[in-house]
C-alpha positions as CSV (number, residue, x, y, z in Angstrom):
1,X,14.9,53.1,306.1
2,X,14.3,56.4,307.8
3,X,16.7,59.2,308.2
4,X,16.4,60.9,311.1
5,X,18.0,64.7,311.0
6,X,18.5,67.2,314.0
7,X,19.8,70.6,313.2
8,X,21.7,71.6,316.7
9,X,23.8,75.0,317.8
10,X,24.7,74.6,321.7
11,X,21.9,72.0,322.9
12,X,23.7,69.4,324.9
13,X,20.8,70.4,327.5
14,X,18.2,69.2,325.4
15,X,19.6,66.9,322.6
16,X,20.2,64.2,324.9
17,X,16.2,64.1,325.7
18,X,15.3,63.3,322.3
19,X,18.0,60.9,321.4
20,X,16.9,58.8,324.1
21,X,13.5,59.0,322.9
22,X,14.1,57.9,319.9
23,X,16.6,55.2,321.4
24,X,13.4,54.1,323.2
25,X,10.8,53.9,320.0
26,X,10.0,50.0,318.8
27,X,10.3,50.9,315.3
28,X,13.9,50.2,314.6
29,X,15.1,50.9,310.8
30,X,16.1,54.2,311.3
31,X,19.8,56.1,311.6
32,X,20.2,59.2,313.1
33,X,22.3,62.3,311.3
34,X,23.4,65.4,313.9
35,X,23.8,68.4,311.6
36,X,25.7,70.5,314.2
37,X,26.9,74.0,313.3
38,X,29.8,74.0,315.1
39,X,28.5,74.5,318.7
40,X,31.0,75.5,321.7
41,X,29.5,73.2,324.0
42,X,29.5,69.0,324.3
43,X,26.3,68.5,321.7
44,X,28.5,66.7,319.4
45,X,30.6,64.6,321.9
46,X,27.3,63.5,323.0
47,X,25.7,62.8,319.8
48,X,28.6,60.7,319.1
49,X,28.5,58.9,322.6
50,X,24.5,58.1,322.0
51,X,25.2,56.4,318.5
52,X,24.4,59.9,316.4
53,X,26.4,60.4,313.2
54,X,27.2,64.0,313.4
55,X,27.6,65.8,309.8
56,X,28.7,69.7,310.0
57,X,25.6,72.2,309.9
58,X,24.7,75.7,310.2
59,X,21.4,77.9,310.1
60,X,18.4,75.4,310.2
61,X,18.2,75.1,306.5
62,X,21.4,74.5,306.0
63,X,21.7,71.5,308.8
64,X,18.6,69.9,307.5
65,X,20.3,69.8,303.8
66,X,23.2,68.3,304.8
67,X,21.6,65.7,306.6
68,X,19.3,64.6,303.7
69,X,22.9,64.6,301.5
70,X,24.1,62.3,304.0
71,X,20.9,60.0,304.4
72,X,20.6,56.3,303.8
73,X,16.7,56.4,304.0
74,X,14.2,57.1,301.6
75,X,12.1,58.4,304.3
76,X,13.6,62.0,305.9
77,X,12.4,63.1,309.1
78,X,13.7,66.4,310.2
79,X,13.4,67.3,314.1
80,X,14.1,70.1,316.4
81,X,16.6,69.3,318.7
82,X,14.7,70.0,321.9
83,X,11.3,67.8,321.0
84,X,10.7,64.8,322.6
85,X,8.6,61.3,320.9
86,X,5.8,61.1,323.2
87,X,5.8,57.3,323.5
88,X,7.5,54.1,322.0
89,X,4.8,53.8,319.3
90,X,5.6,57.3,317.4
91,X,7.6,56.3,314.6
92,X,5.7,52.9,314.3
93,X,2.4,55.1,314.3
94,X,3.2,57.7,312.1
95,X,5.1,55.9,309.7
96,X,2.3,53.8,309.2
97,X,-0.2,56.7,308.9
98,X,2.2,58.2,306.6
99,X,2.3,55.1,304.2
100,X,-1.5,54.2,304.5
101,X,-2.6,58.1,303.1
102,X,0.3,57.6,300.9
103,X,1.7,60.8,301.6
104,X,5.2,62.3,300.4
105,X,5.0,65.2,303.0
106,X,3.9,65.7,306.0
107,X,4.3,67.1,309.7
108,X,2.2,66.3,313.7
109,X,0.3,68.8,315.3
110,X,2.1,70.9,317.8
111,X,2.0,69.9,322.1
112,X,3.1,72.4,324.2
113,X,5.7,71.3,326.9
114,X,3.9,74.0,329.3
115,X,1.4,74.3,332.0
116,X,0.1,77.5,331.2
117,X,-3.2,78.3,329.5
118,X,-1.8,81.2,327.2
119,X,0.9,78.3,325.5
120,X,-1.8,75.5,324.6
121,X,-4.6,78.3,323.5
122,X,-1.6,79.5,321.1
123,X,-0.6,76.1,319.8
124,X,-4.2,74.6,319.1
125,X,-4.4,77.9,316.9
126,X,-1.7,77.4,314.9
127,X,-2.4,73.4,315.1
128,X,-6.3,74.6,313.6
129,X,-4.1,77.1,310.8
130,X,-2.0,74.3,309.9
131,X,-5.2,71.8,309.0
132,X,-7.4,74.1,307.5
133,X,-4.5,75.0,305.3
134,X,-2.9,71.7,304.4
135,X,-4.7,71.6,300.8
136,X,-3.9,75.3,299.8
137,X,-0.9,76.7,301.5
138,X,0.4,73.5,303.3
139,X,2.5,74.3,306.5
140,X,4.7,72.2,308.3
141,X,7.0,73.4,311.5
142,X,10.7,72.4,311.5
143,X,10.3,70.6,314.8
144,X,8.8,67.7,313.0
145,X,8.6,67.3,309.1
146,X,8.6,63.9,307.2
147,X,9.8,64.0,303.5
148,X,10.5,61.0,300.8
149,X,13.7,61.5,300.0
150,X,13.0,61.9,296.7
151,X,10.2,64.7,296.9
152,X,13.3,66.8,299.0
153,X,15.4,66.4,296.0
154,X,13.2,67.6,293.4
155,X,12.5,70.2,295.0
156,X,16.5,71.0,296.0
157,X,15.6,70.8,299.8
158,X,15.1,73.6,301.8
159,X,16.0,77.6,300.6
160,X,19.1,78.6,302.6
161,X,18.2,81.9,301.7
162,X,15.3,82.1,303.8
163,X,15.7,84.0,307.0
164,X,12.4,83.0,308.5
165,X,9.6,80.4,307.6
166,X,11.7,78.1,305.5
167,X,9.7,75.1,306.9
168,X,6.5,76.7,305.5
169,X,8.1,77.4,302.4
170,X,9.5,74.1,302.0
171,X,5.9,72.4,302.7
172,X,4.5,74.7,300.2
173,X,6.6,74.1,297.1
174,X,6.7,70.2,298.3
175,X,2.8,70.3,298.3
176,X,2.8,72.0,294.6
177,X,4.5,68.2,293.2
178,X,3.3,65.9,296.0
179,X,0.8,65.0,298.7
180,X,1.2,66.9,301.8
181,X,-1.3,65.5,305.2
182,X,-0.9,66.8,308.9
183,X,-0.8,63.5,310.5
184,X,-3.5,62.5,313.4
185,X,-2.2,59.5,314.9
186,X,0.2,61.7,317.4
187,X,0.9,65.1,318.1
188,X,4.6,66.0,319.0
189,X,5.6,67.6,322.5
190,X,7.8,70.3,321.8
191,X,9.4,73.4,324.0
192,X,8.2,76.4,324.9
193,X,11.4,78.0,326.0
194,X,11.8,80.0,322.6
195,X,8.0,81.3,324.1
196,X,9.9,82.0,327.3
197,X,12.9,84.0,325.9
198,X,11.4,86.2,323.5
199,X,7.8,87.0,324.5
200,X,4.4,85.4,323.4
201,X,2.7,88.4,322.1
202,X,6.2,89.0,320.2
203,X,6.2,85.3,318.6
204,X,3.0,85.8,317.5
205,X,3.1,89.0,315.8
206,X,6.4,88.3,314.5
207,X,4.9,85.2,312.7
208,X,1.7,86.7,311.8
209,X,3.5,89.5,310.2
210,X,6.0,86.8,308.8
211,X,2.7,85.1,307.3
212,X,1.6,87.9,305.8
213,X,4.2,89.1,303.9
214,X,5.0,85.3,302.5
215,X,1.4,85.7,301.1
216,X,2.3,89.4,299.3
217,X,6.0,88.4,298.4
218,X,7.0,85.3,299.4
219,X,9.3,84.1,301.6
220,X,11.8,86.9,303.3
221,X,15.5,86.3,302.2
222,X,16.3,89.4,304.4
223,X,16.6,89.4,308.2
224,X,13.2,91.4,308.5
225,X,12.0,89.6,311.7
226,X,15.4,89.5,313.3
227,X,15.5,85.5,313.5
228,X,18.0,83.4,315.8
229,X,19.2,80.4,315.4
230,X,20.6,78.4,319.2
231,X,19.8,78.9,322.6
232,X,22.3,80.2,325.4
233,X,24.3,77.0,326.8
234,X,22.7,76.2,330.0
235,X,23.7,73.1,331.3
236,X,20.6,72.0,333.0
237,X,17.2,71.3,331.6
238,X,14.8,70.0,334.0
239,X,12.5,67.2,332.8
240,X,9.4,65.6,334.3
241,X,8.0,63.0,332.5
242,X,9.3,64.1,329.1
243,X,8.5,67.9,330.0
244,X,10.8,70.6,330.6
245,X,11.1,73.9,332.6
246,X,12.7,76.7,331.1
């Protein structure tokens, strides 16, 4: 089986997206586990009302742990709340791709939900870091991670300490005990609004910088780059064919 897990804070704009994509995928032996850190809004009621089990969350790390505690699969996959499956065949595809390499970690290249230049030149550079750093420093975004159960265990999940880049770190100390891939069969549309609300240039040195000092000193258990967890509670996210404006 494969456990699905969504960290949320305040995203009954975007949650319902994904669900439904997932509702829609032909590969069936899955559950799906709502880590919610006790948002103000309806993301739980709706959850609930789309056949989620909701577990009680909190900062990314946090939600993701809790819903691989709660997990009936061997097979985690941790998404971002506001990504959508590009197609009916994702979890088929992937799966499959993950088995044939025989993999125990792994993550999808990154597709922008944006029309504009400056988003897919920044994500086919960081899709181009992630490959050519897979074998010695392996990388893997929370929007879309796949973990055997067991390799999250030995390796007690993610560090809830970490104020930034706990994805990366977690891929890195998985990829120390186990066989970590960047899968090719899909890539994984995910949002840009985090782009939007906080400035491109600003993303990118933030993470840079962020990249840097996990190389000197590891990963920061301080809130050096100022990180935030949630969006504000708009309740409208306009869609178009699995795309959304923010």
């Amino acid at each position: 089986m494969l456990s699905i897990i969504i960290p949320t804070y305040n995203e009954e704009a975007y949650l319902p997206f994904l669900l439904r994509s997932i509702q829609a995928q032909t590969f069936k032996d899955f559950e799906v586990i709502v880590a919610d850190a006790n948002s103000k809004d309806q993301t739980r009621a709706l959850a609930v009302e789309m056949g989620a089990r909701v577990v009680d969350g909190g900062m990314p790390a946090v939600g993701r742990n809790r819903g691989a505690t709660a997990a009936k699969g061997d097979i985690l996959l941790f998404l971002d709340s506001d990504v959508v499956l590009p197609d009916p065949w994702f979890l088929q595809g992937t799966i499959a791709e993950f088995e044939k390499r025989r993999l125990d970690v792994a993550t999808c290249e990154a597709d922008p939900i944006s029309d504009k230049k400056v988003d897919k030149v920044f994500h086919e550079v960081f899709n181009y870091f992630m490959r050519v750093t897979a074998s010695t420093m392996p990388h893997a975004p929370g929007f879309c991670i796949f973990a055997r159960k067991k390799i999250h265990e030995a390796i007690s999940g993610f560090d809830e300490e970490i104020k930034l880049a706990e994805d990366h770190d977690y891929a890195d100390r998985a990829g120390k005990i186990a066989k970590f891939g960047v899968l090719k069969i899909y890539r994984i549309p995910v949002s840009v609004r985090r782009l939007d609300r906080d400035g491109r240039l600003n993303i990118a040195a933030k993470f840079l910088l962020c990249e840097l000092y996990m190389r000197a000193r590891g990963a920061p258990k301080t809130d050096l780059f100022h990180y935030t967890f949630g969006h504000s509670k708009s309740k409208t996210a306009k869609r178009n064919g699995g795309q959304a404006e923010n």
